[in-house]
C-alpha positions in Angstrom: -80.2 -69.7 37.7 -82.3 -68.8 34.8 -82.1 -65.5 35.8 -78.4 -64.9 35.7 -78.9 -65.9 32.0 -81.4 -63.6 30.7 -79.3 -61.0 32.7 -75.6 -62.2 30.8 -77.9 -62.3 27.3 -79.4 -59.3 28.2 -75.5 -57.8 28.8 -74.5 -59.3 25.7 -76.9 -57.9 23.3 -76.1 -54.4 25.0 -72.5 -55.0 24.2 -73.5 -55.9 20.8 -75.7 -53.4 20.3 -73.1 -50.7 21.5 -70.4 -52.4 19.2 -72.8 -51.9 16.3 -73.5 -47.8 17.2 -69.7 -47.5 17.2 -69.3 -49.0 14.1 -72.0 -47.1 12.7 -70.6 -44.0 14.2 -67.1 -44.8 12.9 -68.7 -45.2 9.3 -70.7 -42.1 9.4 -67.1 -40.3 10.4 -65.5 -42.1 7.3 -67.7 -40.7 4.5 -67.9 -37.5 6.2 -64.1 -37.1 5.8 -64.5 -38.1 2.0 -67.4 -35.7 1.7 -64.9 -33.0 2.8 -62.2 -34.2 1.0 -64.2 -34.0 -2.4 -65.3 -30.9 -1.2 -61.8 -29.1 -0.7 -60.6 -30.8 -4.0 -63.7 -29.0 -5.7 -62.8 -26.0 -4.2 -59.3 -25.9 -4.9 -59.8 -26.9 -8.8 -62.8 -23.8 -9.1 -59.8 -21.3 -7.5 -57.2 -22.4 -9.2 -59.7 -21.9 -12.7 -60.6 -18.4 -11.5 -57.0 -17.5 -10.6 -56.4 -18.6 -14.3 -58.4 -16.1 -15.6 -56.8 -12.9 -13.7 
């Protein structure tokens, strides 16, 4: 009996700790996307400068 519960906390804080790498995952995905965004903005705003200046 004790063993079945070490075994269901030991599945639980594996679920957890999978739950926890997609969340992190999911965040890292989230500021990448704003990185790029700024990024692209920058770019465009340093084109549209030197296409003034032609």
């Amino acid at each position: 009996m004790t063993m079945l519960l070490y075994e269901d906390l030991a599945r639980a804080r594996m679920r957890e700790v999978r739950e926890a790498v997609g969340d992190q995952r999911l965040a890292r995905r989230l500021q990448a996307t704003r990185r790029w965004r700024w990024l692209a903005g920058w770019a465009a705003r340093r084109a549209a400068r030197a296409a003034a200046l032609l």
